[in-house]
C-alpha positions in Angstrom: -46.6 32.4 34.3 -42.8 32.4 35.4 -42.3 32.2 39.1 -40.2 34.8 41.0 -38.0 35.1 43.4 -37.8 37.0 46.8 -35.7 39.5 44.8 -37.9 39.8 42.2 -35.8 38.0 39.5 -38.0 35.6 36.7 -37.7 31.8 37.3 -38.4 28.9 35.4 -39.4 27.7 32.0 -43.1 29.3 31.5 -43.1 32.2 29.0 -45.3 35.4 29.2 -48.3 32.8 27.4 -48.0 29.9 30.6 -45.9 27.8 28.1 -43.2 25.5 29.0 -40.4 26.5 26.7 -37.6 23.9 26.1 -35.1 24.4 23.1 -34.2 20.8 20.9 -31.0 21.1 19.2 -31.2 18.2 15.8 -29.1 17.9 13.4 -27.6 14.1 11.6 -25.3 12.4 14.5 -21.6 13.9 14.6 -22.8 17.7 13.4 -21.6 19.0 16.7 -24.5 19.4 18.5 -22.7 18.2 22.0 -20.2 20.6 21.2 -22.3 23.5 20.8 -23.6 22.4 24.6 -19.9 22.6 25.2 -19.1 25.9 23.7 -22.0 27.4 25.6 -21.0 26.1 29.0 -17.9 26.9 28.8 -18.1 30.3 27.1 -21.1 31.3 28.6 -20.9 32.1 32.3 -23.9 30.2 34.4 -24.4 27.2 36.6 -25.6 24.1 34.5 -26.2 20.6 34.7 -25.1 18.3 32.3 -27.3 14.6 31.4 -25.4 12.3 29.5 -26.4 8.3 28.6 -23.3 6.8 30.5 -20.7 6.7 33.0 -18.2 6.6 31.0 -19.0 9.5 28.9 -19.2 11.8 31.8 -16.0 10.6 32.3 -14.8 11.1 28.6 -16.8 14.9 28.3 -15.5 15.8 31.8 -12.0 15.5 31.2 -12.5 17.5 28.1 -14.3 20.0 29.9 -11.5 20.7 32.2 -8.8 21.0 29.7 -10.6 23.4 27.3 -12.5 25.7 30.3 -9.4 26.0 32.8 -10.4 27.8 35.9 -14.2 26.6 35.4 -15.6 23.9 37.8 -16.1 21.3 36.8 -17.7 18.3 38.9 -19.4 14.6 38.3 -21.9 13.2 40.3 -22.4 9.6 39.5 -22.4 6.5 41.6 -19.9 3.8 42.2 -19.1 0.2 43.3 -21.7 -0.1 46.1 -23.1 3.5 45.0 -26.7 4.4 43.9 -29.7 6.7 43.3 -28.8 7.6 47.0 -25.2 8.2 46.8 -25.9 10.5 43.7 -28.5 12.5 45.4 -26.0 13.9 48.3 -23.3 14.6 45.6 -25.6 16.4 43.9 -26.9 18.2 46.9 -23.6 18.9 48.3 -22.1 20.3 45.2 -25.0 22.6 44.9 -24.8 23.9 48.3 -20.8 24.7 48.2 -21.1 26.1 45.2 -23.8 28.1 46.5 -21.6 29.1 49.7 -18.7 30.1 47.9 -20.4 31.7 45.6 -19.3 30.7 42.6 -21.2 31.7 39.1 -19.5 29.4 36.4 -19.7 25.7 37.4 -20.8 22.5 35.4 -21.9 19.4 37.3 -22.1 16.3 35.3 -25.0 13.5 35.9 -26.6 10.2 33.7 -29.7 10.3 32.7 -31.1 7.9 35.1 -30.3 10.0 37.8 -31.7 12.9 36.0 -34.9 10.9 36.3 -34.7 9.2 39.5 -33.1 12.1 42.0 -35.0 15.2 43.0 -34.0 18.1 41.5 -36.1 20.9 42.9 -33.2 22.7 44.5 -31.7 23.8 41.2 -33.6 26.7 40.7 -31.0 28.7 39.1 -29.5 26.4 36.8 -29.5 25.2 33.1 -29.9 22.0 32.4 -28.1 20.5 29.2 -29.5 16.7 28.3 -27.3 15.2 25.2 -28.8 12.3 23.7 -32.1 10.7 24.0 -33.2 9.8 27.3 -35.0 6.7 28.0 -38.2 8.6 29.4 -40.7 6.0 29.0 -40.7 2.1 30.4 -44.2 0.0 30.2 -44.7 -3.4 32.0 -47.3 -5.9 33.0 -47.6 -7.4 36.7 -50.0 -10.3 37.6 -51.2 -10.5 41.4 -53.1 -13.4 42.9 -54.8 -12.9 46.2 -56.6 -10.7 48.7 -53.1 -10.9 50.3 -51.1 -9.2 47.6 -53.4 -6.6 46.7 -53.5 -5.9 50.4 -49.4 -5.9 50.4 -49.8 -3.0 47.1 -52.4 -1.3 49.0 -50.0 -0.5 51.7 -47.2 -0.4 49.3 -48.3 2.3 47.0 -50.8 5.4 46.9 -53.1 5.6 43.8 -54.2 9.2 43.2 -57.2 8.8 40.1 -55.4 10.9 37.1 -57.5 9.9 34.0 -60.2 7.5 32.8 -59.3 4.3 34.6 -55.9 5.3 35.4 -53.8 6.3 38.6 -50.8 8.4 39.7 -48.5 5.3 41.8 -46.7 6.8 44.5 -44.5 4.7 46.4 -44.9 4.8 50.1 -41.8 5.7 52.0 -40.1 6.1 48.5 -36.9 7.9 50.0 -35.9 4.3 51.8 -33.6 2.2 49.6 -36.3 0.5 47.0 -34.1 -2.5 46.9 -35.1 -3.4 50.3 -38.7 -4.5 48.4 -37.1 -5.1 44.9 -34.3 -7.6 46.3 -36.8 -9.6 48.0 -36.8 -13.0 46.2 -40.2 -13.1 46.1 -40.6 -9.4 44.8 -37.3 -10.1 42.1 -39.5 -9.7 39.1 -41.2 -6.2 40.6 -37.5 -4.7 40.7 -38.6 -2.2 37.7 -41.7 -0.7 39.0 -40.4 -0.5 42.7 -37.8 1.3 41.3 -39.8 3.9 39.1 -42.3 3.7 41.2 -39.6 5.8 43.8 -38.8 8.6 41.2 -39.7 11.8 42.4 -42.6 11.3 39.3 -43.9 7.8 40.6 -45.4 5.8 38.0 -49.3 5.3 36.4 -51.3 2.4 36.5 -54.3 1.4 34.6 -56.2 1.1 38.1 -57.7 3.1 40.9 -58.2 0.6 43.6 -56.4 -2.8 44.3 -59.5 -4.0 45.2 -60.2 -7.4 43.0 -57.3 -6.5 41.0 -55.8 -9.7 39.4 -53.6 -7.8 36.5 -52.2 -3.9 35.6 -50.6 -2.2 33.2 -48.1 0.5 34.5 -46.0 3.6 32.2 -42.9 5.4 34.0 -43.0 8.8 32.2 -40.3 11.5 32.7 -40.6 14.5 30.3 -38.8 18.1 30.2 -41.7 19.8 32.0 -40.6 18.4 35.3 -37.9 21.0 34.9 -39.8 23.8 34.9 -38.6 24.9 37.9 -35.2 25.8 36.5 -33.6 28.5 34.4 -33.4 27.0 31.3 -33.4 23.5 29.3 -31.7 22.3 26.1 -31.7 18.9 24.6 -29.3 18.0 22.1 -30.8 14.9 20.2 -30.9 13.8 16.6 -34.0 11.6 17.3 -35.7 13.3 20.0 -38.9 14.5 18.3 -39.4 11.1 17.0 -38.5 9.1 20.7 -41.4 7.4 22.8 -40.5 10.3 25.5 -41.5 13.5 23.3 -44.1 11.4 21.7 -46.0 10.6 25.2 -44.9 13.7 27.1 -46.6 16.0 23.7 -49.6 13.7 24.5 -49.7 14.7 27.9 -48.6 18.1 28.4 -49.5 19.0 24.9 -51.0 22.9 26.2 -48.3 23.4 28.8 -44.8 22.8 26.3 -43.3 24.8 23.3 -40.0 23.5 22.1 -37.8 25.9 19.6 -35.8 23.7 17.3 -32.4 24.9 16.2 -30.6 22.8 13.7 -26.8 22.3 14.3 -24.1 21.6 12.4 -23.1 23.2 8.7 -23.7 20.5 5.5 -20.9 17.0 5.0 -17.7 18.6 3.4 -17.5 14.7 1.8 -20.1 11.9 1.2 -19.4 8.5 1.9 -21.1 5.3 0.2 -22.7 3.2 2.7 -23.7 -0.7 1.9 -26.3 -2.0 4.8 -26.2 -6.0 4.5 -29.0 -8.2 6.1 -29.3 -11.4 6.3 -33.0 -12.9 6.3 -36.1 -11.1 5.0 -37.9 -14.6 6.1 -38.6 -13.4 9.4 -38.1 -10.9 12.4 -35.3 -12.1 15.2 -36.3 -11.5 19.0 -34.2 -12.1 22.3 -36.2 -15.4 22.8 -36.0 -16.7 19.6 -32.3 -16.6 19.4 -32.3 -18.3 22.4 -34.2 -21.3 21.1 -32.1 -24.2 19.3 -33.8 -23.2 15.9 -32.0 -19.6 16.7 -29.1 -19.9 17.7 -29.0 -22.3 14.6 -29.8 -19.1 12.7 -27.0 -17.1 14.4 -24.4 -19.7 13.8 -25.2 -18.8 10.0 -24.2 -15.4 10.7 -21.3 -15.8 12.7 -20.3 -18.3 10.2 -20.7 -15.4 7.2 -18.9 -12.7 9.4 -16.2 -14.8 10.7 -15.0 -16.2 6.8 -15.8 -13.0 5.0 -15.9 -10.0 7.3 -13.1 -10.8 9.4 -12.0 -7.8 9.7 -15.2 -6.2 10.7 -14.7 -3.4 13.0 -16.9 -3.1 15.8 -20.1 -4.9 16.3 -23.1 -5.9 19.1 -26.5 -7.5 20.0 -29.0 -8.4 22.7 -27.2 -10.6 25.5 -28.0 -13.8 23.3 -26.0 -12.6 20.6 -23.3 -11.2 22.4 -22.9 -15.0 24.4 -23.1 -16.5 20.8 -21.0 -14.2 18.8 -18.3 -13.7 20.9 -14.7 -14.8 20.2 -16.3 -16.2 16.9 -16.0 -12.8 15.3 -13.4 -10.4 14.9 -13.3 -6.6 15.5 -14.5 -4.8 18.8 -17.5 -5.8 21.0 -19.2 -3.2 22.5 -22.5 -2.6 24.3 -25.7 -2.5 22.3 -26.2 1.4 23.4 -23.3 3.4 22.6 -25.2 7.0 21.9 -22.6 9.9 22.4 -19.3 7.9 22.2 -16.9 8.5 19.4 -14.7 5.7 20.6 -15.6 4.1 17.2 -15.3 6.5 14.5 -12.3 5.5 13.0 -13.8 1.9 12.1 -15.1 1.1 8.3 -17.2 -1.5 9.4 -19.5 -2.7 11.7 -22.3 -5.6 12.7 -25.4 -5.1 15.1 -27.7 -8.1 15.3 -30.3 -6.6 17.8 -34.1 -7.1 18.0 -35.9 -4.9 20.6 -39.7 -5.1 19.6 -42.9 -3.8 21.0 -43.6 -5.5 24.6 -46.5 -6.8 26.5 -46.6 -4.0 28.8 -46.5 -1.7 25.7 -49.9 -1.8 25.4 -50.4 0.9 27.9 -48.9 3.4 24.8 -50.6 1.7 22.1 -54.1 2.0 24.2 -56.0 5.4 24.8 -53.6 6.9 26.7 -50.9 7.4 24.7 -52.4 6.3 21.5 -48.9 5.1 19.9 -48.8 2.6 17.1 -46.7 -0.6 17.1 -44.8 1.1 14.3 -43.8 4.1 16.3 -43.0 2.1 18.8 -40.5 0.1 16.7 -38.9 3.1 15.3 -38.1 4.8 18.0 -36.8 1.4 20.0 -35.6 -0.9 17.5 -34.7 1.4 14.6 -33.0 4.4 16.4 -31.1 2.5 18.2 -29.3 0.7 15.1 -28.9 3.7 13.5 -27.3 5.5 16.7 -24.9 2.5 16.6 -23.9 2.4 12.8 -23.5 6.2 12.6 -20.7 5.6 15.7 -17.9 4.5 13.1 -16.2 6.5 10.7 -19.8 8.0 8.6 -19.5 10.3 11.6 -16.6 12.1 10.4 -18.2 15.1 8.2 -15.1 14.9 6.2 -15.1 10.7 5.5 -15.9 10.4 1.6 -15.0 6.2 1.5 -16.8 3.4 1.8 -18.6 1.9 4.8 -20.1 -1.3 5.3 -22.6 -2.3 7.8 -24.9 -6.0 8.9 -28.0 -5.9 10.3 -30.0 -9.3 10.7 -33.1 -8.4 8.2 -34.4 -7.5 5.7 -37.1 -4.8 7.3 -33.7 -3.4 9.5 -31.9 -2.6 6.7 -34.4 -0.5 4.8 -35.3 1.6 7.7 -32.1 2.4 8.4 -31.1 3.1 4.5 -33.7 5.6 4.7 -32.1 7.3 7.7 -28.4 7.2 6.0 -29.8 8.9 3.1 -29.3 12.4 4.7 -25.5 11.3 4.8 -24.5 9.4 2.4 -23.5 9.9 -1.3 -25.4 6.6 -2.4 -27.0 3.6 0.6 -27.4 -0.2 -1.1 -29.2 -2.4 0.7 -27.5 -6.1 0.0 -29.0 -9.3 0.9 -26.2 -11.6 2.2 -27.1 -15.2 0.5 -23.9 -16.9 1.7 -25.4 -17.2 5.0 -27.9 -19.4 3.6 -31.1 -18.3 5.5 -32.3 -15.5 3.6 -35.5 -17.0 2.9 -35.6 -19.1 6.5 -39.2 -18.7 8.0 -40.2 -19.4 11.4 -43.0 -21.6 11.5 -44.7 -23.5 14.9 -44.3 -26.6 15.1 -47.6 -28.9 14.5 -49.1 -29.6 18.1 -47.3 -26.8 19.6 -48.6 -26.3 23.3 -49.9 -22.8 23.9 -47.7 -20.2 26.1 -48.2 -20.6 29.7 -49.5 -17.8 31.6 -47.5 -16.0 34.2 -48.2 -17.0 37.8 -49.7 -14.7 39.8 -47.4 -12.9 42.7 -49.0 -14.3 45.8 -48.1 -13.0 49.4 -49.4 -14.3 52.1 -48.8 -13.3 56.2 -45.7 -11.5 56.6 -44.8 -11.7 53.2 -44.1 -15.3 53.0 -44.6 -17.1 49.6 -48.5 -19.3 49.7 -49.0 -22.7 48.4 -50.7 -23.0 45.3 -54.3 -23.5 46.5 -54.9 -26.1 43.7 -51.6 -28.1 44.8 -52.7 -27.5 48.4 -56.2 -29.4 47.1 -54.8 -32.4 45.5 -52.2 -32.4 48.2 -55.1 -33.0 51.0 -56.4 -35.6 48.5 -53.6 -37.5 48.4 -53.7 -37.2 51.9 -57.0 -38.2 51.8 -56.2 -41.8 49.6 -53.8 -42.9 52.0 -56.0 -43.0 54.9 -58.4 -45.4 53.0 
């Protein structure tokens, strides 16, 4: 039931039935569903919160916010040069207790979505909180330990409370201490992730209830909407929400406890453009690692090659880090960064290359397991897939009005015909177009005969006070050297 306050006033999410009710504004990407948040705020008198992807688009919505709602607060929290989770959590705190002092009723407070995830938000009782855009609420990973001394080192490091068959809640011990004390340990580099969302006022789950023998785990870091429940009201405005990894896993888990309303934004195109998506191999799937092997980048060459003698004039395009390092000043147009979800910095532009891969992980197979019971596919479609259709719909297809043509590269084959099917809503006709020109349409990745198989990751091993231990099998034929020389 909703919660109340000394004065008798109803609090929180839960309706008269115990439910957690959270409305999801959809609707295709440029209907104007971040500007009905915007009309509401500023029309609407309340206190609200605003959760946006980036930095920079606080900074662009801000200053838009203050020149259409004069005499409305308007404040962003975000961290700087030398800033952090830490810096962002006394913002947010102090502009919540001024605004509370001077009592003021109107205000909006702008903050990312990681800090919507990692700060502690219990104080804003009172307020509505307004997420645009998709949040990355769920992150999987894989850690290998070696030794009585490391599982002694997690034991201390992180509370396990027993949640579910075989799996714990991870609470990081001391979490309100700078995490990067631990995570910036050379030793403890590759644990910088789970330190991290280990700290969130959620903590993170593992898929074990003791460290005791442990020599492997699986953890998820899972923020959903029903962590807010505590506050007056939520909206999420979010094309792909219902089909993220976040909904998916929080509907999983909270599944009795939240009831979203959907309200569709955003009257029908007044034009429909034609949209040709280009790929360039249907032979096989790219992948961060591949393109950095010689046979990749030999594969990327072929497609800056293309784009550089027959798209010159492409207008904006991105990858995975590889890509970028390979691509860049060997095609034209505007790089920007893989994610660009909100901006309309781009919407002017006819054209447009992503070459991006971001596949199903190790780690991910705490969500494909019984927990979550997610498939590879749905894992790849709301990665992979949404993210290349949230970064072709950023050029000029996001103009309702835009009735020309609109061409756009993906690198294959299974790329392009998801995302024709998700430009069909938009479009007047979508052609998918294999580019032969590049010459590796039909390239296949095969192992080489002989191939060695993948090395295993080495175990994190701590030994007293945290310093790194020998290899016990290098210490053993190290004392048999030894050993040799003394006969």
């Amino acid at each position: 039931m909703q919660s109340q306050t000394e004065d008798g006033l109803i609090v929180g999410l839960r309706n008269s039935t115990g439910k957690i009710e959270i409305e999801v504004l959809y609707g295709a990407p440029g209907a104007g569903k971040s500007i009905a948040l915007r009309d509401e705020a500023l029309g609407v008198p309340g206190l609200y919160l605003f959760c946006l992807p980036t930095i920079p688009l606080i900074k662009e919505q801000a200053d838009k916010f203050r020149a259409l709602g004069q005499g409305v607060l308007v404040i962003e929290a975000r961290s700087g040069e030398g800033g952090g989770r830490g810096r962002v959590q006394r913002q947010l705190d102090d502009a919540r207790a001024d605004i509370a002092t001077a009592g003021i009723t109107h205000a909006i407070l702008f903050m990312t979505h990681e800090s919507m995830m990692a700060c502690d938000l219990s104080g804003f009782v009172d307020w509505h909180i307004r997420i645009d855009e998709v949040p990355n609420a769920v992150q999987t990973g894989k850690v290998t330990i070696g030794t009585r001394e490391s599982q002694s080192f997690f034991r201390n490091s992180f509370t396990l409370d027993p949640v579910g068959d075989g799996w714990a809640h991870a609470k990081l011990n001391n979490a309100q201490a700078n995490w990067k004390d631990r995570a910036g340990d050379a030793l403890l580099a590759r644990l910088g992730d789970f330190f991290k969302l280990a700290a969130r006022p959620q903590g993170a789950y593992v898929n074990v209830q003791s460290w005791t023998n442990v020599k492997e785990f699986q953890w998820v870091s899972l923020w959903s909407p029903a962590l807010l429940e505590h506050t007056a009201s939520v909206k999420i405005a979010a094309a792909a929400y219902l089909d993220s990894l976040g909904y998916k896993a929080a509907k999983k888990w909270w599944a009795d406890e939240i009831e979203e309303t959907k309200t569709e934004i955003g009257d029908p195109r007044l034009s429909w453009p034609t949209i040709r998506v280009h790929y360039f191999t249907e032979g096989h799937e790219g992948t961060s690692k591949f393109w950095g092997t010689s046979e990749g980048r030999k594969m990327i060459k072929a497609v800056c090659d293309y784009l550089g003698e027959h798209v010159a004039d492409i207008g904006f395009w991105s990858g995975n880090e590889e890509v970028r390092n390979l691509m860049e000043w060997r095609v034209g147009g505007v790089l920007t960064r893989p994610k660009v979800a909100g901006s309309n910095e781009y919407r002017h532009l006819q054209s447009c290359a992503f070459i991006y891969s971001s596949k199903p992980l190790p780690g991910d197979e705490a969500l494909r397991g019984p927990l979550f019971e997610m498939s590879e596919a749905d894992i790849l479609a709301a990665r992979e897939d949404e993210d290349i259709h949230q970064f072709v719909m950023r050029g000029i297809i996001r103009n309702e009005t835009y009735d020309g043509d609109y061409d756009c590269y993906v690198y294959s084959k299974r790329q392009a015909e998801a995302l024709a099917t998700k430009l069909e809503a938009i479009a007047k006709s979508v052609v998918v177009i294999p580019v032969e020109e590049a010459g590796i349409v039909d390239e296949t990745i095969e192992k080489p005969k002989g191939e060695q198989k993948p090395k295993k990751a080495k175990p994190l091993v701590l030994g007293a006070k945290g310093k790194k231990m020998i290899n016990p099998r290098s210490a053993e034929r190290r004392l048999q050297r030894q050993n040799a020389k003394k006969r």
